[in-house]
C-alpha positions in Angstrom: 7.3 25.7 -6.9 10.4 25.8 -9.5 11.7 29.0 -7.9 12.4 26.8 -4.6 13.8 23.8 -7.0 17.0 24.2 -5.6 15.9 24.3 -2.0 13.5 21.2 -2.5 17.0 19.5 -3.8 18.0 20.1 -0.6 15.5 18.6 1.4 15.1 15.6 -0.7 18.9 15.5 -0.2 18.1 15.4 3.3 16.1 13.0 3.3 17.9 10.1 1.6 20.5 10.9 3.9 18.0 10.3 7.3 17.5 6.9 5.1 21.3 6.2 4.7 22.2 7.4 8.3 19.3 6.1 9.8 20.3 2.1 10.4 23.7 3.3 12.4 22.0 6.5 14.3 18.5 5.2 15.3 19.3 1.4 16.0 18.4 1.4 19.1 15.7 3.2 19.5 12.2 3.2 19.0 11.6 5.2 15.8 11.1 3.8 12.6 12.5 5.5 9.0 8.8 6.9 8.5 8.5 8.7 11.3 11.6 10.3 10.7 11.0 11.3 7.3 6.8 12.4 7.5 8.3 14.5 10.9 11.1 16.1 9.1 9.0 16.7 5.9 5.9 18.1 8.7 9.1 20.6 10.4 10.0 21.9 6.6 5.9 22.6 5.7 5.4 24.4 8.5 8.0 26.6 9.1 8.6 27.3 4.9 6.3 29.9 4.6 7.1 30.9 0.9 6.5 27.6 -0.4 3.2 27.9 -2.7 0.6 25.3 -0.5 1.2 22.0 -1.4 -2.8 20.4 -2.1 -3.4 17.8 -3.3 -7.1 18.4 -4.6 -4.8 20.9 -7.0 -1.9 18.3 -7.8 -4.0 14.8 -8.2 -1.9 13.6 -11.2 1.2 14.5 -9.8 0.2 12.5 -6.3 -1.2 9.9 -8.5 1.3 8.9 -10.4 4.0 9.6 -8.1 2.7 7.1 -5.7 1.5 4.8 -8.2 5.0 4.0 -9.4 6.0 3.7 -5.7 3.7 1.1 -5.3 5.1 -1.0 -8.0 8.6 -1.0 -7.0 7.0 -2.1 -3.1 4.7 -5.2 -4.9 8.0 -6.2 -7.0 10.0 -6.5 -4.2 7.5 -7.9 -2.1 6.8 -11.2 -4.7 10.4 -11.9 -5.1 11.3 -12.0 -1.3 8.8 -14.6 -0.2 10.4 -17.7 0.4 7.4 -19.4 1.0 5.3 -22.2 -1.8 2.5 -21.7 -3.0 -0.3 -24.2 -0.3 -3.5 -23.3 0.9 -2.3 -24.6 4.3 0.5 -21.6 4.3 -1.6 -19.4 2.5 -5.4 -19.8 4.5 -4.6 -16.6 7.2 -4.3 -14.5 3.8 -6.8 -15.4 1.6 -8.9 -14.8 5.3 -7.6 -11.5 5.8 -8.6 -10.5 1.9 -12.1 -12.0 1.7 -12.9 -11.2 5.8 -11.0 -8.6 7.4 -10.9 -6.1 4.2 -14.6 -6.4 3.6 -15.1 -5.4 7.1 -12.7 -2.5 7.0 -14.3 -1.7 3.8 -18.2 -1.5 5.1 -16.9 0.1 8.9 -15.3 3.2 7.5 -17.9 3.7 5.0 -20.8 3.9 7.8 -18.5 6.0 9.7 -17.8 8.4 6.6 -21.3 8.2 6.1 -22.9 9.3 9.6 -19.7 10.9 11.2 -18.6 13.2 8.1 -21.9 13.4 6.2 -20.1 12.0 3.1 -22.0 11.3 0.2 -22.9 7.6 -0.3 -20.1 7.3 -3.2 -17.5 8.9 -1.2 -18.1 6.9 1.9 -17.3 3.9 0.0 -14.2 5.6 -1.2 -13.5 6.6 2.4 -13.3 2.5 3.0 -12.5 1.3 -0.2 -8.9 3.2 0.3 -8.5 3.1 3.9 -8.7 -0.9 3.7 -6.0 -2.8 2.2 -2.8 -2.7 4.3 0.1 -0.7 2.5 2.5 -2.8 0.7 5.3 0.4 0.9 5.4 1.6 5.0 4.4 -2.5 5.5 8.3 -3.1 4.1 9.7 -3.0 7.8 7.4 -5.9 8.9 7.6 -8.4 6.2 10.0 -11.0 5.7 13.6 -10.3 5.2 15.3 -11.1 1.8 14.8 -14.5 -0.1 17.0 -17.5 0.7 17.6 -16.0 4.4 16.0 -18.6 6.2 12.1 -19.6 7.6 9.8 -17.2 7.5 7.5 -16.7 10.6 3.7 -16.4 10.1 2.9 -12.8 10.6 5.8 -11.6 8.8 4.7 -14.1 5.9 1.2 -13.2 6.3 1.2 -9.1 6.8 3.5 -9.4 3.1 1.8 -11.7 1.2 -1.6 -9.7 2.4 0.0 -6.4 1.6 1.0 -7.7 -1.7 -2.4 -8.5 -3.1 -5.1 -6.5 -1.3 -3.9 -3.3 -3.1 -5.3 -4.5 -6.1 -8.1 -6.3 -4.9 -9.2 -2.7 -3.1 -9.8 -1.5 -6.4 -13.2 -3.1 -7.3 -14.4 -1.4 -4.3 -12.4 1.9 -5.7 -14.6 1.2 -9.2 -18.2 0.9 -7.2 -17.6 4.0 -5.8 -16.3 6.0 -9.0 -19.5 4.6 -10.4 -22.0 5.4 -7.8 -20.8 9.0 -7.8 -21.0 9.4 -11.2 -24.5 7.9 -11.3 -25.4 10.3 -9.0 -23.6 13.2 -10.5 -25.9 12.6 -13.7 -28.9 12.6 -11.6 -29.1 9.1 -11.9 -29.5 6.1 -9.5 -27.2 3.4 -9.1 -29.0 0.4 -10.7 -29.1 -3.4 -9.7 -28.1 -3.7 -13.5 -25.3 -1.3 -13.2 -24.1 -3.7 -9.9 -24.1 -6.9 -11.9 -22.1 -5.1 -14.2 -19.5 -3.5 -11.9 -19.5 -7.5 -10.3 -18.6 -9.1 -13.8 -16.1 -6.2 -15.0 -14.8 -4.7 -11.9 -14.8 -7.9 -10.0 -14.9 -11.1 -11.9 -12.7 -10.0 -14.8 -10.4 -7.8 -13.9 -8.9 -9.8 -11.0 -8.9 -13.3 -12.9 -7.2 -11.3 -16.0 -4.8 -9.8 -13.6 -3.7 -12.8 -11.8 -3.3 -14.9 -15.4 -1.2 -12.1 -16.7 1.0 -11.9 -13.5 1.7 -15.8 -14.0 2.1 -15.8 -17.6 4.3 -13.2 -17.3 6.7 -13.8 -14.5 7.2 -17.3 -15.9 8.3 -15.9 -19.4 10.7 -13.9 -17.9 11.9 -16.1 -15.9 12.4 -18.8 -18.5 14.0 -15.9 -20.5 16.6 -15.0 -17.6 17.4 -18.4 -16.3 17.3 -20.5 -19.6 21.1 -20.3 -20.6 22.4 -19.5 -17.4 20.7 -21.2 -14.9 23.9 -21.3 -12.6 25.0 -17.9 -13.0 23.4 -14.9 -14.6 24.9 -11.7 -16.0 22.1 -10.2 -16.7 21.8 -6.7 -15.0 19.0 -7.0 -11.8 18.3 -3.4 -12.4 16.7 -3.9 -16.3 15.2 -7.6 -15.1 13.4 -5.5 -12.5 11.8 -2.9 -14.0 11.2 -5.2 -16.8 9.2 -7.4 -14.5 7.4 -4.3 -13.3 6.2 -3.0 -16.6 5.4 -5.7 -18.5 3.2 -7.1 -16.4 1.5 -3.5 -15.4 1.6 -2.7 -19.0 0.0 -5.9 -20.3 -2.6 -6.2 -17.2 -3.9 -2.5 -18.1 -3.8 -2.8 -21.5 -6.6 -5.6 -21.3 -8.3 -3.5 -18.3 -7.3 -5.7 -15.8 -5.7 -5.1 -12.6 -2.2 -4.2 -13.0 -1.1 -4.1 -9.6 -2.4 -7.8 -8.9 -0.6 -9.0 -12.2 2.5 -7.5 -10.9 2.7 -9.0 -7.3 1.8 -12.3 -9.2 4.4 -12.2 -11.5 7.2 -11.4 -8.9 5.9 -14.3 -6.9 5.5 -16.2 -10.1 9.5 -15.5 -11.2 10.9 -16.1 -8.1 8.9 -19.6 -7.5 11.5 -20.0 -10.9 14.5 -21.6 -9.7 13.4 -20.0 -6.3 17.1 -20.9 -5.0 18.8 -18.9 -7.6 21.2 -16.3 -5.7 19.8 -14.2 -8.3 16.5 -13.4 -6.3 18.9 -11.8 -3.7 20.4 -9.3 -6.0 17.0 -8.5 -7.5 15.5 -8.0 -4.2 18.4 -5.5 -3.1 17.6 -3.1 -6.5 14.0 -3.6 -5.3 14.6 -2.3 -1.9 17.2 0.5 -2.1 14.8 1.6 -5.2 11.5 1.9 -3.3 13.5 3.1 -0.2 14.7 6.0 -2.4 11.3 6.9 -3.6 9.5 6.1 -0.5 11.5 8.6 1.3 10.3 11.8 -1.5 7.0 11.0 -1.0 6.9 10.4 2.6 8.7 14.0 3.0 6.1 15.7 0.8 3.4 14.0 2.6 5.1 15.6 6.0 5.4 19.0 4.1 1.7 18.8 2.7 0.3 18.3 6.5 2.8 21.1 7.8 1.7 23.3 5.2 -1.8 22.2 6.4 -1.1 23.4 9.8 0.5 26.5 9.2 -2.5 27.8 7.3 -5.1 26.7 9.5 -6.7 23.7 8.4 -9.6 22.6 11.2 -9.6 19.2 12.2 -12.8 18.6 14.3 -13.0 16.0 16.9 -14.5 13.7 14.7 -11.4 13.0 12.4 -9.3 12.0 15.2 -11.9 9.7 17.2 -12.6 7.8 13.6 -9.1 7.6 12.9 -8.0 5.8 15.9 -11.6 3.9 16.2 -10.1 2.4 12.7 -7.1 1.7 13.5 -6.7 0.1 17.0 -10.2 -1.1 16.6 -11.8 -1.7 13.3 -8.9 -3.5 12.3 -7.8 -5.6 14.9 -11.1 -7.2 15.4 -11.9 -7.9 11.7 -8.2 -9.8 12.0 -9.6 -12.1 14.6 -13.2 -12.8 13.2 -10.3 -13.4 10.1 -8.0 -15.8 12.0 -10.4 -17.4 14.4 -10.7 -20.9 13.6 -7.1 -21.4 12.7 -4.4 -23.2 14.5 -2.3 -20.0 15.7 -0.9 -18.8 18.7 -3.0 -16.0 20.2 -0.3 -13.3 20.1 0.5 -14.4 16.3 -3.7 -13.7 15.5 -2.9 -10.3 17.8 0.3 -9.6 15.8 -1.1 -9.7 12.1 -4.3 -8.2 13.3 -2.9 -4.9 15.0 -0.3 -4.3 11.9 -2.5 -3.1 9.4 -0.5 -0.1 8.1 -2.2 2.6 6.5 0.1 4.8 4.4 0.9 5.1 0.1 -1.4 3.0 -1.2 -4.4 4.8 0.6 -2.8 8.5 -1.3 -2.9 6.6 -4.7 -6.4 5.1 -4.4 -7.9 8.4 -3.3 -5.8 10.7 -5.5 -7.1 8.1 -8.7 -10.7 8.6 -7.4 -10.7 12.1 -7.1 -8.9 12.4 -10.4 -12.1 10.8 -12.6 -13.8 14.2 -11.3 -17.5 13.4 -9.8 -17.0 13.9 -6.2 -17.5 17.1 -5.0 -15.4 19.2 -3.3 -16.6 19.3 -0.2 -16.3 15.4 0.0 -12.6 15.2 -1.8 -11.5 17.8 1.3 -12.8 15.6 3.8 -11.5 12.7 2.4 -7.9 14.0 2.3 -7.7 15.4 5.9 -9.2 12.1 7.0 -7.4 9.5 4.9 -4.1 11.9 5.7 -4.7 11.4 9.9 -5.5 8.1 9.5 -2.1 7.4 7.5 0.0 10.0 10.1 -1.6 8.1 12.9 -0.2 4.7 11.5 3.2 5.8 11.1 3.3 6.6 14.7 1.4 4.2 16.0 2.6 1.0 14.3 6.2 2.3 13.7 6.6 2.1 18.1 4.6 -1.0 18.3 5.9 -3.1 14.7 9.0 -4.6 16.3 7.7 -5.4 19.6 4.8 -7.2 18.4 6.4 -9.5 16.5 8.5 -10.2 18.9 6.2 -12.0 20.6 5.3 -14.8 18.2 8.2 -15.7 15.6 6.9 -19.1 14.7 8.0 -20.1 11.8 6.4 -21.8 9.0 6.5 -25.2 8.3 
């Protein structure tokens, strides 16, 4: 790879400048910034032959921290730009969508994985353990614009506040299936004692830690920041940030809790923090240009990584695409509804948050952690990229022509 480092400048070059260009060029048109990028990065793979074979099951680390960091610029920015308070009246078509819809996602793709790929009973869970939550990075286009900018409609509200905290609760379902595969790898079967204790740590701990930390910490810092200049703050956005980021990721690990939960919940937490502070706006801007500027690397070496995959052969059976689109235009959508039913929303809302379940990032990060503890075979870690990498290509198509349209058709706004 470092004798093309100059010509990988290049396309990463590129690339930023689709994401510069792109609001002025592509307005009008259909075609959303992913698509762009993963179909420019998909033209490069394929047709640079010399490039050395970009996989993943050989890079893991690389993918996983690469994403990883991706995904915390995405949850930052997502907590500070919700306008609205914290009320279980707002807040009911989330918590539905994390303890109803994700579930559902979560046991679907694993029977599929299970009987349509012949995955092992660890790596099915995988298969729907990171498949399930809806990405908080390719999501950006569909959530709610920056803070202070007026009411925020229900889907857009719901789709970021969802995004923002089922990353981290997919991970307990991440944990059960690190731990059934390496049950099974020692010749051992998964206990009922080994579940209670997955359910206490995995589960009960490591999400009530995370969410403690997150409010602990984005209050301190905001007490910190605001306390001697509550009208006006010098204080560079940039530092306040990526201090936000890392001290609650930092802390939340440290204790093996879940960082990405404390970090979403301590954005959320700051900004409910003299929550009319201009302040928010100019943190949310170094949020967005920040993840947009890493989104768009990633999203290119994705595109590269499936051109590459193309150019070299790689068999995709009928199976991959008939579950991938089963998933998403199916599997998803209806677990919204069984979600939303019962609330007092407009049908094409309930049809708007259910159909908008992105897959994309978050899905490379959970698998490429997975993979990385090192008791799933190989067979089963190939499978699991090709389909986890046409279910996210599938997305980016898919919801990128449809996003705008659909919510079109329901802006209520919150009251």
């Amino acid at each position: 790879m470092i004798e093309h480092y100059n010509l990988f400048l290049l396309v990463c070059g590129i690339a930023f400048l689709l994401g510069a260009l792109f609001p002025i060029i592509f307005k009008r048109t259909p075609i959303s910034l992913p698509m762009l990028q993963v179909s420019f990065g998909l033209l490069m793979g394929y047709s640079w032959t010399t490039l050395s074979f970009l996989n993943p099951l050989d890079n893991g680390l690389i993918v996983e921290k690469l994403t990883e960091i991706v995904i915390l610029v995405s949850l930052v920015g997502a907590g500070i730009k919700i306008d609205t308070e914290l009320s279980w009246k707002l807040w009911r078509p989330t918590v539905r969508l994390l303890i109803i819809t994700m579930p559902i996602g979560i046991f679907a793709m694993a029977v599929l994985g299970y009987y349509a790929f012949g995955l092992s009973m660890g790596a099915a869970i995988l298969l729907g353990a990171v498949l399930a939550p809806t990405d908080p990075v390719l999501a950006s286009s569909i959530q709610v614009g920056p803070p202070n900018t007026g009411g925020e409609d229900t889907p857009r509200f719901t789709l970021t506040s969802e995004a923002g905290l089922n990353d981290g609760l997919a991970f307990p379902f991440v944990y059960l299936a690190i731990k059934i595969a390496e049950a099974f790898s020692e010749g051992q079967r998964f206990t009922g004692e080994m579940l209670w204790s997955w359910f206490t740590q995995d589960v009960l701990w490591k999400i009530g830690a995370g969410l403690v930390v997150g409010i602990v910490v984005g209050k301190l810092l905001a007490k910190l920041v605001f306390s001697k200049h509550s009208h006006e703050t010098t204080i560079s956005q940039g530092y306040v940030v990526i201090a936000l980021t890392l001290v609650a990721y930092g802390s939340a690990e440290f204790i093996h809790s879940y960082g990405f939960i404390a970090v979403f919940v301590a954005a959320f937490a700051f900004r409910r923090s003299e929550h009319k502070h201009s302040y928010h706006h100019k943190l949310h801007d170094f949020a967005e240009q920040s993840e947009g500027l890493l989104m768009s690397l990633v999203l290119v070496a994705f595109g590269m990584f499936l051109g590459q995959g193309l150019q070299s052969g790689v068999e995709l059976t009928w199976r991959v695409y008939i579950v991938s689109f089963t998933f998403l235009l199916l599997i998803r959508p209806i677990g919204g509804f069984i979600a939303l039913s019962g609330l007092n929303l407009p049908h094409a809302e309930k049809y708007a948050i259910s159909a908008l379940g992105i897959r994309g990032i978050g899905t490379l990060y959970y698998l490429s952690y997975a993979l990385n503890q090192g008791f799933f075979g190989e067979e089963d870690a190939l499978k699991l990229w090709v389909v986890c990498s046409i279910v996210i290509l599938a997305s980016i198509f898919i919801h990128g022509l449809s996003a705008t349209r659909l919510l079109k058709i329901a802006p209520n706004k919150l009251q």
